[in-house]
VOTORLO-260912 format. One line per field, with one value per residue: residue in three letters; x, y, z of N, C-alpha, C, CB in turn. Coordinates in nm, 4 decimals. Glycine has a CB too. Layout:
rest <- c(ala,...) .
nX <- c(X,...) .
nY <- c(Y,...) .
nZ <- c(Z,...) .
caX <- c(X,...) .
caY <- c(Y,...) .
caZ <- c(Z,...) .
cX <- c(X,...) .
cY <- c(Y,...) .
cZ <- c(Z,...) .
cbX <- c(X,...) .
cbY <- c(Y,...) .
cbZ <- c(Z,...) .
//
This chain:
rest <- c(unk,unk,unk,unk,unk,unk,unk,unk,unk,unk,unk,unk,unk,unk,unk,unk,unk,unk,unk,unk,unk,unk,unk,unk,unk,unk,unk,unk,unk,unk,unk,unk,unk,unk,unk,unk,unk,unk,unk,unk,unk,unk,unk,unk,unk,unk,unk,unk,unk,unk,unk,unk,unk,unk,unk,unk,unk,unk,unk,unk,unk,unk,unk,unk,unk,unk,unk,unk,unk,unk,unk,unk,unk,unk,unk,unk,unk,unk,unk,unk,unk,unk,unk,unk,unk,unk,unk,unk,unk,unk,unk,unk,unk,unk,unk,unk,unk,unk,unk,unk,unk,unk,unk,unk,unk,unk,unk,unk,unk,unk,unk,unk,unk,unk,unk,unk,unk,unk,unk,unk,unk,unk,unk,unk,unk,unk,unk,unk,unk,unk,unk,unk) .
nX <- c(17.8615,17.5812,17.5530,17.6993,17.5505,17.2766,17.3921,17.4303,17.1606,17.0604,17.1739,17.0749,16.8386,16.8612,16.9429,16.7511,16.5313,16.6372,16.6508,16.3810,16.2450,16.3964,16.2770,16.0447,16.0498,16.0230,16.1297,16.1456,16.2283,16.4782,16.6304,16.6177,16.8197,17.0531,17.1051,17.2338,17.4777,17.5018,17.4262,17.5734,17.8006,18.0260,18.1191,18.3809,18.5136,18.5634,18.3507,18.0924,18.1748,18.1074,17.8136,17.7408,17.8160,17.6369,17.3579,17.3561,17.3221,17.0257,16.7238,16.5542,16.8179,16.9452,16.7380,16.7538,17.0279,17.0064,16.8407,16.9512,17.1870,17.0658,16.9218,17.1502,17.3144,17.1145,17.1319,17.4361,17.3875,17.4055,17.3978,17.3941,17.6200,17.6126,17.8623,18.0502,18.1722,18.0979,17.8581,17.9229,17.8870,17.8069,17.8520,17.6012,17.5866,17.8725,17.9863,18.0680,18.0171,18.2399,18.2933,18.2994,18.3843,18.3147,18.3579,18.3605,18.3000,18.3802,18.1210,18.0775,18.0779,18.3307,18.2062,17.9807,18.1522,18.2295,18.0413,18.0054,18.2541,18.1862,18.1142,18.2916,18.3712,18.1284,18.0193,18.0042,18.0725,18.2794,18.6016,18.8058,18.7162,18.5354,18.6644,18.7626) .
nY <- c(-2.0120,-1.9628,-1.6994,-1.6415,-1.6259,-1.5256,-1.2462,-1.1841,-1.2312,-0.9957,-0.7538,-0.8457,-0.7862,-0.4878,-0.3721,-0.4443,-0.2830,-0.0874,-0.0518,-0.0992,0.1122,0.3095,0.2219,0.3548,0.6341,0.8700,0.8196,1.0835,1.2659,1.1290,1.1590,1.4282,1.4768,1.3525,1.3101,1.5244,1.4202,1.1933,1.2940,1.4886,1.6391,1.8254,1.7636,1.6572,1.3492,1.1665,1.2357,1.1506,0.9089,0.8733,0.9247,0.7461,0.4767,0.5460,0.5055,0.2830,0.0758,0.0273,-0.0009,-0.2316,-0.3775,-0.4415,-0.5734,-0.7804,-0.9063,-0.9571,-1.1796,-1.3286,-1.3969,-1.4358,-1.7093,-1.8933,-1.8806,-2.0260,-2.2373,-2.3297,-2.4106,-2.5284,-2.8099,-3.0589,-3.2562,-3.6129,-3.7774,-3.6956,-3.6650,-3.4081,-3.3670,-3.1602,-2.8576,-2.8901,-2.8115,-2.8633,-2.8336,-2.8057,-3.0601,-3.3835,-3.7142,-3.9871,-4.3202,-4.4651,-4.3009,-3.9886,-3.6475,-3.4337,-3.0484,-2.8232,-2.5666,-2.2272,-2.2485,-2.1786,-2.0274,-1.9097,-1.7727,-1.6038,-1.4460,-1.2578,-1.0994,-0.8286,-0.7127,-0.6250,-0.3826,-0.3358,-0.2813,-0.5022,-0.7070,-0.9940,-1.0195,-1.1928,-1.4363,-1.4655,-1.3998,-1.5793) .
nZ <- c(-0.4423,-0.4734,-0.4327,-0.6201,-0.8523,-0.7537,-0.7292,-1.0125,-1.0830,-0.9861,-1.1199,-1.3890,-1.3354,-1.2507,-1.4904,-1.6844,-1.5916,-1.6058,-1.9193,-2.0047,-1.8528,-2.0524,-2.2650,-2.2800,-2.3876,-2.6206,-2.9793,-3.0916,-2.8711,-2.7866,-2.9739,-2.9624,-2.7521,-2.8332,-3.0876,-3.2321,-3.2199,-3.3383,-3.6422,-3.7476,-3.9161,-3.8316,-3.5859,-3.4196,-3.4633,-3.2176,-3.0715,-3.2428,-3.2592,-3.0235,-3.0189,-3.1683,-3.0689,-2.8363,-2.9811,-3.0956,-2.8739,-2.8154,-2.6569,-2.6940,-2.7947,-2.5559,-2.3831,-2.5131,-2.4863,-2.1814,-2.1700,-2.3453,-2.1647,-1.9020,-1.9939,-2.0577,-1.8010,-1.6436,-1.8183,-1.7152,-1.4665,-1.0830,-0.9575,-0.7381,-0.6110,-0.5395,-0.4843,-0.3499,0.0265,0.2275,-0.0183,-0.3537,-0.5597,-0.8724,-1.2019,-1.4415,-1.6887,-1.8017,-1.6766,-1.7965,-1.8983,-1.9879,-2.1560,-1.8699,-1.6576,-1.5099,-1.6099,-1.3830,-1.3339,-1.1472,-0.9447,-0.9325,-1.2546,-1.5373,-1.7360,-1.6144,-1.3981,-1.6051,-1.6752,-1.5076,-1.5004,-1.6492,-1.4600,-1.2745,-1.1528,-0.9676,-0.6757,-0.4804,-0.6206,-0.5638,-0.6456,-0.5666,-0.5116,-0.7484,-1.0238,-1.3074) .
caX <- c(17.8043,17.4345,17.5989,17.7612,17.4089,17.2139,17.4998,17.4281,17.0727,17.0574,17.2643,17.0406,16.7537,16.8734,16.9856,16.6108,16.4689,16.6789,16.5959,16.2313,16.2266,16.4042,16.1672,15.9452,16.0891,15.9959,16.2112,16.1922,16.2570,16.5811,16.6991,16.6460,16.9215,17.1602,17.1015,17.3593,17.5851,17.5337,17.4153,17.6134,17.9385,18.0674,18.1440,18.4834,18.5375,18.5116,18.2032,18.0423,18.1957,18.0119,17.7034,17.6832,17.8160,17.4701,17.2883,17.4056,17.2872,16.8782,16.6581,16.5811,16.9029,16.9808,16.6581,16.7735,17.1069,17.0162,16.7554,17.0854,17.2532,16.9782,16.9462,17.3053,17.3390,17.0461,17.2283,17.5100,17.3032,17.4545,17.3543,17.4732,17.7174,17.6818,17.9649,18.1088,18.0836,17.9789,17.8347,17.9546,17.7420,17.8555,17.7672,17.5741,17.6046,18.0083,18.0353,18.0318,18.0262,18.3087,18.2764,18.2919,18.4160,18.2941,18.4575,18.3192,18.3001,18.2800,18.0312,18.0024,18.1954,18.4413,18.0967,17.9485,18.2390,18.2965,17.9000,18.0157,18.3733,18.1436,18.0285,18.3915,18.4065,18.0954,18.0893,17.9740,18.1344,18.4352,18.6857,18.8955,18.6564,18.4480,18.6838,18.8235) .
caY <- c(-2.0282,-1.9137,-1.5581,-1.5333,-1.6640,-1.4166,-1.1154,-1.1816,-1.2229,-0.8799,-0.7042,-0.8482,-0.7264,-0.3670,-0.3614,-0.4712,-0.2522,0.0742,-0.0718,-0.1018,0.2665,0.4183,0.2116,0.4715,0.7564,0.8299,0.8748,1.2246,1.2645,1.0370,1.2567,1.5627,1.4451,1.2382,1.3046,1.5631,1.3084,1.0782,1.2772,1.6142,1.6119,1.8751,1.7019,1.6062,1.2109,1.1280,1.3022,1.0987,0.7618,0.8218,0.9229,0.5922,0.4419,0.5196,0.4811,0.0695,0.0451,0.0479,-0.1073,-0.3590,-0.5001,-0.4623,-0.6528,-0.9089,-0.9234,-0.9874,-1.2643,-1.4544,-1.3967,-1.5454,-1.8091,-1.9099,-1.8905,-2.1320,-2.4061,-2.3581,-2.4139,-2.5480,-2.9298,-3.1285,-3.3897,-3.6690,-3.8994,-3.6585,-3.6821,-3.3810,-3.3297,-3.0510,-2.8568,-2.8927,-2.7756,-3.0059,-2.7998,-2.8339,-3.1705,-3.5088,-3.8527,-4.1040,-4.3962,-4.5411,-4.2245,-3.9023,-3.5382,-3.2964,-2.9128,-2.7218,-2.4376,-2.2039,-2.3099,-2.0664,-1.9951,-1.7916,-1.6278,-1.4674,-1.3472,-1.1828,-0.9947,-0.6986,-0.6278,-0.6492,-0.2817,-0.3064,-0.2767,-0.5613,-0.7793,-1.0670,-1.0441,-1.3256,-1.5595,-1.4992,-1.3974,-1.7276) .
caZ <- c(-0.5749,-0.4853,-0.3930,-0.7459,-0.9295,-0.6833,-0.7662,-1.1817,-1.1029,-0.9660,-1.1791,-1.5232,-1.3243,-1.2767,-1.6342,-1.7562,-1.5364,-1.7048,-2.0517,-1.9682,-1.8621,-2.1775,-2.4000,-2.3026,-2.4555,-2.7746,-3.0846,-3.1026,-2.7440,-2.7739,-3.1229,-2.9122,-2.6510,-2.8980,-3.2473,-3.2759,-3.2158,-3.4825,-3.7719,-3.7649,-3.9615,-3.7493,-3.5062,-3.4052,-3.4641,-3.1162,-3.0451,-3.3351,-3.2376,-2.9053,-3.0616,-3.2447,-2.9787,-2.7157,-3.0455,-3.0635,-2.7478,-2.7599,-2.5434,-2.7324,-2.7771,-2.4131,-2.3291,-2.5820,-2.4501,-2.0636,-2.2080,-2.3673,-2.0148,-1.8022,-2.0649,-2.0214,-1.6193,-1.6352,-1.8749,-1.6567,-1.3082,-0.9876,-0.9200,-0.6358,-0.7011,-0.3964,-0.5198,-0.2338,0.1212,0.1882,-0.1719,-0.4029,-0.6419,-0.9848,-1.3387,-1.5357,-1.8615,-1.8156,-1.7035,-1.8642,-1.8986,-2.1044,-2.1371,-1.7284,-1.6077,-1.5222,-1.5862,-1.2897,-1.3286,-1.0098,-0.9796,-1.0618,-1.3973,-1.6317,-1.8407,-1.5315,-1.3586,-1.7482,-1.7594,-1.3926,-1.5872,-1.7020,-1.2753,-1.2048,-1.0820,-0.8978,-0.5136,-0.4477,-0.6853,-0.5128,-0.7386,-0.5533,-0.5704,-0.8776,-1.1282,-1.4043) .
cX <- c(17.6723,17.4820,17.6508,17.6174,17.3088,17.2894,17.4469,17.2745,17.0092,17.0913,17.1800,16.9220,16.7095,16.9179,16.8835,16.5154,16.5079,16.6778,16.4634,16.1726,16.2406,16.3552,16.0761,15.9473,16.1202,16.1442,16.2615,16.2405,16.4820,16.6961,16.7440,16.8148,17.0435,17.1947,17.1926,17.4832,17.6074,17.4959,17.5096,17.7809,18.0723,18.1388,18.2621,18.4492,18.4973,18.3805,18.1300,18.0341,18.1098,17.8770,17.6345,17.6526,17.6755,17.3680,17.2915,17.2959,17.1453,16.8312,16.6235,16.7003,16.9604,16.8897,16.7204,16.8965,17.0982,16.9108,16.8609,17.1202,17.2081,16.9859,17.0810,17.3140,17.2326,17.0896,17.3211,17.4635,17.3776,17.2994,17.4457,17.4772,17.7068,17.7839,18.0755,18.0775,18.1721,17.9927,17.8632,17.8618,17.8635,17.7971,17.7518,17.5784,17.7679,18.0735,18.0140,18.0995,18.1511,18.2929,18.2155,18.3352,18.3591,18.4045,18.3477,18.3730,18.2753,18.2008,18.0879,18.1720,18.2330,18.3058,18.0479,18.0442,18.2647,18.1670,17.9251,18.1540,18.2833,18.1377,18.1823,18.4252,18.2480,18.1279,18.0848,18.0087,18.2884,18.4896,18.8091,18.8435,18.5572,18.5501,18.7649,18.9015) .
cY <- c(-1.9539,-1.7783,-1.5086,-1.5124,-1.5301,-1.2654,-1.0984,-1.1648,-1.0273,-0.7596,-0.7350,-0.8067,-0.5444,-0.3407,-0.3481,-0.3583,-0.0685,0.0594,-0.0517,0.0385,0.3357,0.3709,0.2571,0.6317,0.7276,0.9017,0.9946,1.3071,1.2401,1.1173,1.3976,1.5770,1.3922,1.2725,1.3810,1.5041,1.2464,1.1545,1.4460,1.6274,1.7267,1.8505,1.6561,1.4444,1.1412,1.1363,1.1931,0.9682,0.7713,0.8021,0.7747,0.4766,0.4081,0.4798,0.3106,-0.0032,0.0433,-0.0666,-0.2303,-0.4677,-0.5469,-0.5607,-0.8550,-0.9594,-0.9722,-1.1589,-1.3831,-1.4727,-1.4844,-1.6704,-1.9147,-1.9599,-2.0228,-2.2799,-2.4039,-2.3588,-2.5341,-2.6963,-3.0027,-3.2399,-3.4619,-3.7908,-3.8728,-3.6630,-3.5532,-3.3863,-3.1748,-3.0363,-2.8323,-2.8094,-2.8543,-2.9616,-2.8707,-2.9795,-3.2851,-3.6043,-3.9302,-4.2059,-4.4573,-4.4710,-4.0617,-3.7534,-3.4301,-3.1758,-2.8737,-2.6125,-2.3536,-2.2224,-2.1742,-2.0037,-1.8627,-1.6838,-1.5093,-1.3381,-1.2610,-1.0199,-0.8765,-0.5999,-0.6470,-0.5142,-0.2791,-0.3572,-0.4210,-0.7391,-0.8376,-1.1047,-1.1870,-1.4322,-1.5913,-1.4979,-1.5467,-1.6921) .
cZ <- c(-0.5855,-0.5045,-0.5566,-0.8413,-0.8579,-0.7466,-0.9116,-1.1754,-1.0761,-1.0336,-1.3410,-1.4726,-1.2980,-1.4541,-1.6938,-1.7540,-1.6193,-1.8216,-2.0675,-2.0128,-2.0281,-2.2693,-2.3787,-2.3537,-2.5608,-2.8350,-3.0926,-2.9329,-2.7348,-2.8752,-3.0764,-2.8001,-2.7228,-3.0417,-3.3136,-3.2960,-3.3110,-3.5868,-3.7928,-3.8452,-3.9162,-3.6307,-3.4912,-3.4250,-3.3421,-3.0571,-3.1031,-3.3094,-3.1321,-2.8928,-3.1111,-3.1954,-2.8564,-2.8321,-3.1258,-3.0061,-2.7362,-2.6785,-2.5345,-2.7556,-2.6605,-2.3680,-2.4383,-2.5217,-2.2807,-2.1140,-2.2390,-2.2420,-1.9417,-1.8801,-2.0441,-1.8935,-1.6568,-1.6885,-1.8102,-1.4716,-1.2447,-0.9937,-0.8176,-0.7052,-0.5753,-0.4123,-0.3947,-0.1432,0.2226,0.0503,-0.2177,-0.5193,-0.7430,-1.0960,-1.3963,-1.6691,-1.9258,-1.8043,-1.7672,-1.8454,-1.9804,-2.0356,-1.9508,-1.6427,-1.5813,-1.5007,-1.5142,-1.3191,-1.2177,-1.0610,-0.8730,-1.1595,-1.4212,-1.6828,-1.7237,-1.4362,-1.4906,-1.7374,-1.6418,-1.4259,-1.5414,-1.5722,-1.2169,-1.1319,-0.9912,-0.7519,-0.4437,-0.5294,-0.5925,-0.5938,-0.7356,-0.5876,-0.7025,-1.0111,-1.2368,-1.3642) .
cbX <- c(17.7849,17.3216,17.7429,17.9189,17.3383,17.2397,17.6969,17.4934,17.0333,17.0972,17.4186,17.0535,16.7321,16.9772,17.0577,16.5358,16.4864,16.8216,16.6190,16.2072,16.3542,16.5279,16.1195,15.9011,16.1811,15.8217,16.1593,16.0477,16.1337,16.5291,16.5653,16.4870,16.8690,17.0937,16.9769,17.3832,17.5707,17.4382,17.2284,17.6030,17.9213,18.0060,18.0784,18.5407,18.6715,18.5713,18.1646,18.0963,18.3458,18.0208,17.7144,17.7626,17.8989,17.3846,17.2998,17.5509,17.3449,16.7731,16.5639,16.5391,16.9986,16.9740,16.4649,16.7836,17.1631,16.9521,16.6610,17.2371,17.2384,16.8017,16.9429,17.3905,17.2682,16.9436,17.2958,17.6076,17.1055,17.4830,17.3359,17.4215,17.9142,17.5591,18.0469,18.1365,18.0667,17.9269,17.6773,18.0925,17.5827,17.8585,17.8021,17.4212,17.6106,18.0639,18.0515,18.0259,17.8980,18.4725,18.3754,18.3598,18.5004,18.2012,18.5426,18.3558,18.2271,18.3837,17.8523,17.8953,18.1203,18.5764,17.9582,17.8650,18.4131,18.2882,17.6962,18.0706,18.4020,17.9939,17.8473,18.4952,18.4599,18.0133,17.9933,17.8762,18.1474,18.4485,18.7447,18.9397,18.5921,18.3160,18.7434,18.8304) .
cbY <- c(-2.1761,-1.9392,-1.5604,-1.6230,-1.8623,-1.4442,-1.1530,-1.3408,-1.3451,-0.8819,-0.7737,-0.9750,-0.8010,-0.3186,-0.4630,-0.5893,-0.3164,0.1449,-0.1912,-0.1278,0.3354,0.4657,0.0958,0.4810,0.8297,0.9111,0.8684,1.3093,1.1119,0.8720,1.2936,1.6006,1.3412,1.0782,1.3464,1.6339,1.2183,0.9204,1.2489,1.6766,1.6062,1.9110,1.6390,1.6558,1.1870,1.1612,1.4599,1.1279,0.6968,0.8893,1.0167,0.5371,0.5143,0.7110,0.5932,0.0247,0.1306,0.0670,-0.0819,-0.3496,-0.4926,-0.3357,-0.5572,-0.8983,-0.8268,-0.8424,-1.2094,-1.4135,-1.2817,-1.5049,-1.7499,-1.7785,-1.7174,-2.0930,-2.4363,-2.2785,-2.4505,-2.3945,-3.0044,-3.1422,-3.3605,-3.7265,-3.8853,-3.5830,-3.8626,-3.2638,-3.3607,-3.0450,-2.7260,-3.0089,-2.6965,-3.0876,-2.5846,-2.7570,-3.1929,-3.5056,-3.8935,-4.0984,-4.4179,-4.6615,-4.2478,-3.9284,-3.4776,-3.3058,-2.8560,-2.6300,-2.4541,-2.0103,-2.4032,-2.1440,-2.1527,-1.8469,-1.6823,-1.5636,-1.4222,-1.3231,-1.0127,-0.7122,-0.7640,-0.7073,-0.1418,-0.3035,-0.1632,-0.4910,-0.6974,-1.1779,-0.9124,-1.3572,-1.6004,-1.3743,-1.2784,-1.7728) .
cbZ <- c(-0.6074,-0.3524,-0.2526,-0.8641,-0.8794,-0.5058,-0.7596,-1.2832,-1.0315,-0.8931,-1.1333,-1.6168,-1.2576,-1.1661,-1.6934,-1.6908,-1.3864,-1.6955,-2.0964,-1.8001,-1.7576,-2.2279,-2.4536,-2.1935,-2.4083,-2.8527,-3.1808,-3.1831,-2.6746,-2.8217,-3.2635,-2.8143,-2.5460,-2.9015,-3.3034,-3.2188,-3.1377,-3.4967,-3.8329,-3.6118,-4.1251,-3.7400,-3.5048,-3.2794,-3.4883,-3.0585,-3.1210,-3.4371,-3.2099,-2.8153,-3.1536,-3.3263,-2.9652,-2.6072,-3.1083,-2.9190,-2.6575,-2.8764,-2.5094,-2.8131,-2.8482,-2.3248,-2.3623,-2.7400,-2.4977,-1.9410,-2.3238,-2.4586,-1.9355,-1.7722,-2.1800,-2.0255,-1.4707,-1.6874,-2.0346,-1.7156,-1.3130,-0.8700,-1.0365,-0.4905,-0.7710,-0.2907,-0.7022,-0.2221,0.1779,0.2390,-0.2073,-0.4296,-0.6127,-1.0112,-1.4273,-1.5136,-1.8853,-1.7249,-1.6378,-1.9824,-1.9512,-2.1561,-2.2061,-1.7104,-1.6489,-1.4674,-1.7444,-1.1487,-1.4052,-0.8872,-0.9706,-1.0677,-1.5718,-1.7867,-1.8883,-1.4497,-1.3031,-1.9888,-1.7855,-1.2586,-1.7984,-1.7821,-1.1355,-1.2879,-1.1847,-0.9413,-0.4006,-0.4283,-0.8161,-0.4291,-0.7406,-0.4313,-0.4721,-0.8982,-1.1107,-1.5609) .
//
């Protein structure tokens, strides 16, 4: 469980870290490299879609988007359960209470193997054991 939480943590910190960067390149910088892309009507269709495509993508919404992520992993955080002997770590976002009974989630829950999907081709990604 730590290993998948560690793996995601790593992975929203290289992400931040190449958002960071290209919010230092200015506008006209960014237009010089791209801008043919999106505003040229020349352009084959595809071309255009891709243009729009990296132009989606700014830094800001990437930084906003790893911010949900972490956010997330954290409501779904690993708690030990000792009703077991040994104890298992659970999710306390996923599980709950009725009435006189409790419903246990193992960890890591469905919620964090999904936010892991996207790193499914990296190298270092265990597809046996992380993926839902």
């Amino acid at each position: 469980m730590n290993d998948l939480v560690a793996f995601l943590r790593q992975r929203f910190d290289e992400e931040e870290r190449i958002a960071r960067d290209a919010d230092g390149i200015s506008r006209d910088a960014w237009m010089a490299l791209y801008g043919d892309l999106i505003t040229s009507r020349s352009l084959d269709d595809q071309r255009r879609v891709f243009g729009i495509f990296i132009g989606t993508f700014t830094s800001g919404r990437t930084l906003d988007d790893i911010a949900a992520k972490r956010r997330i992993l954290e409501l779904h955080r690993a708690v030990p359960y000792r009703q077991y002997d040994p104890p298992v770590h659970i999710c306390l976002e996923c599980s709950s209470r009725h009435d006189d009974h409790y419903h246990v989630t193992d960890a890591p829950c469905e919620t964090v193997r999904l936010l892991a999907m996207p790193y499914a081709s990296h190298h270092e990604h265990r597809k046996e054991e992380w993926m839902p």
